[in-house]
Structures are given as C-alpha cells and as structure tokens.
C-alpha positions in Angstrom: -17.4 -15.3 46.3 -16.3 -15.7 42.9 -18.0 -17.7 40.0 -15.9 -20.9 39.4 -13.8 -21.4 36.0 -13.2 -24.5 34.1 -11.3 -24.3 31.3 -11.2 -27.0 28.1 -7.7 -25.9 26.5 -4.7 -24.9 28.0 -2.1 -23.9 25.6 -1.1 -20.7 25.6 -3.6 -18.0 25.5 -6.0 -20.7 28.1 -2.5 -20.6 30.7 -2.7 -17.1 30.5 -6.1 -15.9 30.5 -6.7 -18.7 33.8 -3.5 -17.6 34.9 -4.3 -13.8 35.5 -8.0 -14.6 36.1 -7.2 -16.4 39.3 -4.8 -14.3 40.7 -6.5 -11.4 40.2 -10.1 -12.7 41.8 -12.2 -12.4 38.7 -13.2 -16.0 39.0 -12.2 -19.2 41.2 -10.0 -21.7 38.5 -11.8 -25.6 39.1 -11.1 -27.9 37.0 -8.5 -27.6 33.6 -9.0 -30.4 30.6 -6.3 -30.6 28.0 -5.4 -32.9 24.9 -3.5 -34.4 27.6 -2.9 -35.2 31.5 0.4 -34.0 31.2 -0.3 -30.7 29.7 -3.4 -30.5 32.2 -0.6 -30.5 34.7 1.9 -28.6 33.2 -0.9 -25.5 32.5 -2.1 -26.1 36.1 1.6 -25.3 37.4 1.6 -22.4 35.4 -2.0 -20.8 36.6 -0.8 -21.7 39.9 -4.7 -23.0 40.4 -6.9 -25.8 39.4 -7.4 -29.4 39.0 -5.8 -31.4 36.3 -8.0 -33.9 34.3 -8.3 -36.3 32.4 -11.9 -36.5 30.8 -14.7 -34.2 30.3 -17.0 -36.2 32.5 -14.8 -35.8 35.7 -15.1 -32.1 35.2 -17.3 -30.4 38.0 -20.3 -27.6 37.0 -18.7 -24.7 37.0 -20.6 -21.0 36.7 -18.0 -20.3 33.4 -16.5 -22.4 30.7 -13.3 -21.1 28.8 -12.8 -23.1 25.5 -9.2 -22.0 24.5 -9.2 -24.8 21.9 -8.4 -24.4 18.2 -10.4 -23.0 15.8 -11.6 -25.8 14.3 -12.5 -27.5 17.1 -14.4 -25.1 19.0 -17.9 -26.6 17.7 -16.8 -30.3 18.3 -15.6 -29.5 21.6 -18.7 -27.2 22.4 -21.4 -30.1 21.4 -19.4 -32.5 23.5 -19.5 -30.3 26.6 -23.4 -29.9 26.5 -23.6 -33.2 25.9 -21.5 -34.0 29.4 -22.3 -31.4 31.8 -25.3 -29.2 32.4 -25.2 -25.7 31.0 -28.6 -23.7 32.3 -27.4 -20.4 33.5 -23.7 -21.0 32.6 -21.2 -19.1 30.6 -19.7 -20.5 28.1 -17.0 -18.6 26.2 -14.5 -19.3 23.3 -11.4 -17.2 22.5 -11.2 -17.7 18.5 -10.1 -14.4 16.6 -11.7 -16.1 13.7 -15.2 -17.6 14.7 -17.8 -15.8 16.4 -19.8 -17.0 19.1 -22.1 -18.9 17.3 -19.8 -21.8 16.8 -21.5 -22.7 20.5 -25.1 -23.0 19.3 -24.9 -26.2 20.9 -24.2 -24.9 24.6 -27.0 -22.3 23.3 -29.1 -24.8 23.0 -28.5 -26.3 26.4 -29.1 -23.3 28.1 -25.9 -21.5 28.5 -25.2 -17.8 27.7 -22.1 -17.7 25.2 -19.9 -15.0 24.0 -15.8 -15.0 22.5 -13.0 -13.2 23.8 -10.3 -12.4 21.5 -6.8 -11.3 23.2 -5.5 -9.1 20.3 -1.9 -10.4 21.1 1.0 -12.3 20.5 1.2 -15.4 23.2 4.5 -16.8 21.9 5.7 -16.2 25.1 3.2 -17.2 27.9 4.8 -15.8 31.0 6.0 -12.5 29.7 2.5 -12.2 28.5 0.7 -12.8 31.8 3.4 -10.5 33.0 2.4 -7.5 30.7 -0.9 -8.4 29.9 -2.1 -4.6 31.1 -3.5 -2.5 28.4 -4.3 -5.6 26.0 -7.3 -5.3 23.2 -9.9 -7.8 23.7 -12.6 -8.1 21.2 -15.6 -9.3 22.6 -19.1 -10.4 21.5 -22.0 -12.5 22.1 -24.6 -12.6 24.9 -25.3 -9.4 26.8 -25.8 -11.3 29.9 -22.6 -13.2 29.2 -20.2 -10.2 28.5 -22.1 -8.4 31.6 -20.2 -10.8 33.4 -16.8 -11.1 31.3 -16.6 -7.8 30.8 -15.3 -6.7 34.2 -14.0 -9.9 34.6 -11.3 -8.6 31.2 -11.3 -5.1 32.9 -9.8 -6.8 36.7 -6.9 -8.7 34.7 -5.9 -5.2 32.7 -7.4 -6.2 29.6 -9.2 -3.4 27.5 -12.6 -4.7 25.9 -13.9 -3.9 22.6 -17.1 -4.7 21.4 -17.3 -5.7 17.7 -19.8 -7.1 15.2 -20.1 -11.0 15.4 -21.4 -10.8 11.9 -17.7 -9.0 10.8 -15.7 -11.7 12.9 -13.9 -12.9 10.1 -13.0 -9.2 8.6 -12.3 -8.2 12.2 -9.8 -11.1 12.6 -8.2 -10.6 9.2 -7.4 -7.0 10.3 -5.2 -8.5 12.9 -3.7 -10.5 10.4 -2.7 -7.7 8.0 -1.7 -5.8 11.1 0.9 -8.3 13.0 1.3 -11.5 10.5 1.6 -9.6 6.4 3.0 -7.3 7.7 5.9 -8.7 9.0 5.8 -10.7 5.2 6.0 -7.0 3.6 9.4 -6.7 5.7 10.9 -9.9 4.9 10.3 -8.5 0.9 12.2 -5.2 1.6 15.1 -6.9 4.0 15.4 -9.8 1.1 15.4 -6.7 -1.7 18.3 -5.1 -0.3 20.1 -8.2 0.6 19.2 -8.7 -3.6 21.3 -5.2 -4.2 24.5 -6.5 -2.0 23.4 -4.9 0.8 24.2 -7.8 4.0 21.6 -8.7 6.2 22.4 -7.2 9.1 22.8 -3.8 7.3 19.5 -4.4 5.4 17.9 -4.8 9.0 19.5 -1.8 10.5 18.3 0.4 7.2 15.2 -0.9 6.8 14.0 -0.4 10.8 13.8 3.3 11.1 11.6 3.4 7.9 9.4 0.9 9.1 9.5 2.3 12.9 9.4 6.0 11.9 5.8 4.6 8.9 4.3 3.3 11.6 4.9 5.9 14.3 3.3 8.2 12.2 0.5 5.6 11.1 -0.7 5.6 15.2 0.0 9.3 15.3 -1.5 11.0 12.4 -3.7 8.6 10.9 -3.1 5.9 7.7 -3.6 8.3 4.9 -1.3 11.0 6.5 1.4 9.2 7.0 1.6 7.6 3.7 5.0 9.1 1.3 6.7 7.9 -1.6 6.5 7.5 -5.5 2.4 6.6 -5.1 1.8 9.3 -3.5 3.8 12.0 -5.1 1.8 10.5 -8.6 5.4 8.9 -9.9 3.8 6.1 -11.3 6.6 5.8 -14.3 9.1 4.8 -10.7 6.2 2.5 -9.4 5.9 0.3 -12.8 9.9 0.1 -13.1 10.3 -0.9 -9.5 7.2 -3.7 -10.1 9.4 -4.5 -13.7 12.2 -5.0 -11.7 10.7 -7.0 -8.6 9.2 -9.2 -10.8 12.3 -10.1 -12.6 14.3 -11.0 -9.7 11.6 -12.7 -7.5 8.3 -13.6 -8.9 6.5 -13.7 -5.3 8.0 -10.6 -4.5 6.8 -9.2 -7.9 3.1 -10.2 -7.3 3.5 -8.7 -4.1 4.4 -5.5 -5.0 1.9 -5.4 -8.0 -1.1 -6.6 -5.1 -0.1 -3.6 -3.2 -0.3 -0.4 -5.6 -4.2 -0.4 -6.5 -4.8 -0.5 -2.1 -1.9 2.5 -2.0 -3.3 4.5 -5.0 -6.5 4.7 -3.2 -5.1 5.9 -0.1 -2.9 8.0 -2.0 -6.1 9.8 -3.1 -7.6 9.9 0.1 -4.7 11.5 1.6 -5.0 14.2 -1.4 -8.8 14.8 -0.4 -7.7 15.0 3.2 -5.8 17.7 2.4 -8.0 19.6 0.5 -10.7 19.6 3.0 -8.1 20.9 5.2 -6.6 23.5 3.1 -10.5 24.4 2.4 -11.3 24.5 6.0 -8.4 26.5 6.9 -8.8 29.2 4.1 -12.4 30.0 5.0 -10.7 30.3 8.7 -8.4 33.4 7.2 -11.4 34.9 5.6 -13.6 35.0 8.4 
C-alpha cells in the first residue's frame, strides 16, 4: 500500500509534483492545505486526488509531508506543522531551490526525517509540465532515510535525482538562475542592441536565435570552454573595450553588463587555450610513439 501524502502548498510546482505522484502510485494524495479553500479545491481538481482544507489542524497524519510553500515561508510553515500534528517517523520535505533542508529543524526536532526536492524546471505552465515531466533534474538532499524513500518515489514520476551538497544550496540554486533567468537578461541586451542599430525586432529575434541556439548547442555538446568564439577569445581586446565604450554610451545598464561579463569570459578564454594545449600535447606524443 502506499505511504499517504499531505501537501501544505498547492501552487504550481505542489499541483504538479501531487499530481504525477498519485497517478503514478508513488504515494496515496490525503489531505491538500492552501493559502486558501478555494485554491485547496482548485489544486485538488487538478491532482485529481485529495481532500481540500481549510486549516492545518483538520489535516490527518500522514507518512509524508510536501511543503511547496515559498521560500520564505518554509520555516514558519514548518514550526507550525510540528506544532499541529505529530511527526515521529514522518517525512517531511520542502521543494525550495534556494534553502536547504535545514529550514525544517523544527520537524527535526519533532522527530521527522526531512529532505528538499528541487524540480530544475520551469512550472509556468502546470499541465504541460505534469505532461512532460519525464527526464526532469531534481536536486535532492537531506536525510538518508528520507531520500531512501523519495528517491524512487522521483524515479516512478520520470524525474531524474541528483544529489547535491546542502551546504552549496544557495550556489547550486544560483546556477539555475544564471542558467534559465540571466540568461534570458543577456538576450534581451543583444535583441535591444540590434533594435539600437535599426535593426526591427522581429529581425533582431530571427538573427540573434541561431547564435544563441547554435552557443548553446555546442555548450551541451563540447563543453563551456570549447564552445566559446569571438573577440575574447581570439585576444581582440582593442574590439572588446570599443564595443563596452560604445554599450556604455547608449545604455548604461547595458554598458555595466557588458563590462561584468569580460573578466568571467577572459578566464574561460584562457582555459579554453590550456585545453587546447593539453590536447595538442597529448596528441603530438600520440604521433611519436
């Protein structure tokens, strides 16, 4: 039989996550809490399972907790849970990218084994999600008797689990921000740069997406420092302090953007030189032999 689920949160990563837990038998959705009784309903009509509610005291025990709450109210909501329901033996789990699974110390405290689970994912929209959830990252840590349990429980819905350091949570979660959310701020600056040389915006977007698609095709296939090309790494640094001159001219942010960006690109512009030279190395001591 599977181990019952409540969950305290029901936006859109809780729907989703309760959603594909339930249908896919990796635990038995109970009881769903939300900010309100109307979004209680309206998450239990999308999961398709549960019981709306009102109040954390009507909420049964329940052999796992899901807290998809905000950030900053993951430790409020956590000390009010241990403080309603008993927690010996239970799970209880967060989903923050951000904070690591010490934010419930105080379900810790009252027994429970916690962890996080991190969906490395955009849940804008909630039922294409659950729809192609398959293959998704999930950064787990905490417990070992906790993610014993999650762990397949992730692997049953299609989600891939990766363990990472609980002490690096906030690095960890910042790489998914420079990954998804800066860089789609290092587009707008190139689509609003050509729009700034009379270039329309619907042509700026239809240059600027096979550059971007064919950077980071080769970013997943060959590796950062390989796929990197331009004036940085050809050592055309005159180009690189006319086009930062220029930038910062016409659009101050812009400018400061630019100017953040060369010292990170300089040194993978030297890594991608020793890369080569190890290679070259490697390959010439292959011919001699």
């Amino acid at each position: 039989m599977a181990r019952t689920l409540n969950i305290i949160g029901a936006g859109h990563v809780g729907r989703v996550l309760g959603r594909l837990f339930g249908a896919r038998g990796s635990f038995a959705v109970q009881d769903v809490l939300t900010r309100s009784h109307a979004s209680a309903l309206d998450a239990v009509g999308f999961m398709g399972a549960g019981r709306a509610l009102a109040g954390l005291a009507s909420m049964r025990p329940a052999d796992v907790w899901m807290l998809a709450v905000g950030d900053d109210q993951i430790g409020a909501v956590c000390a009010q849970l241990a403080g309603a329901q008993a927690l010996t033996g239970a799970i209880v789990f967060h989903c923050s990218g951000a904070k690591s699974s010490a934010e419930l110390a105080a379900a810790s405290a009252a027994g429970a084994l916690v962890a996080s689970v991190h969906p490395i994912r955009s849940f804008a929209d909630p039922a294409l999600v659950a729809q192609h959830f398959d293959g998704t990252f999930c950064g787990t840590e905490g417990d070992a008797d906790a993610l014993a349990v999650l762990t397949p429980a992730l692997a049953a819905i299609g989600a891939q689990p990766v363990a990472i350091d609980a002490q690096a949570k906030t690095v960890y979660h910042a790489a998914s921000v420079f990954a998804s959310n800066y860089l789609v701020t290092v587009l707008d600056a190139a689509l609003r740069a050509y729009q700034a040389a009379g270039v329309p915006e619907p042509v700026a977007r239809a240059m600027a997406q096979p550059l971007a698609s064919e950077s980071m095709a080769n970013v997943f296939r060959l590796g950062a420092a390989a796929a990197l090309s331009g004036p940085i790494a050809r050592g055309d640094m005159d180009t690189v302090a006319r086009q930062q001159a220029a930038l910062a001219a016409w659009d101050g942010p812009s400018g400061a953007l630019y100017a953040a960006l060369v010292a990170p690109t300089q040194d993978l512009a030297r890594r991608k030189k020793d890369n080569n030279a190890r290679n070259n190395a490697a390959s010439n001591g292959k011919d001699q032999a």
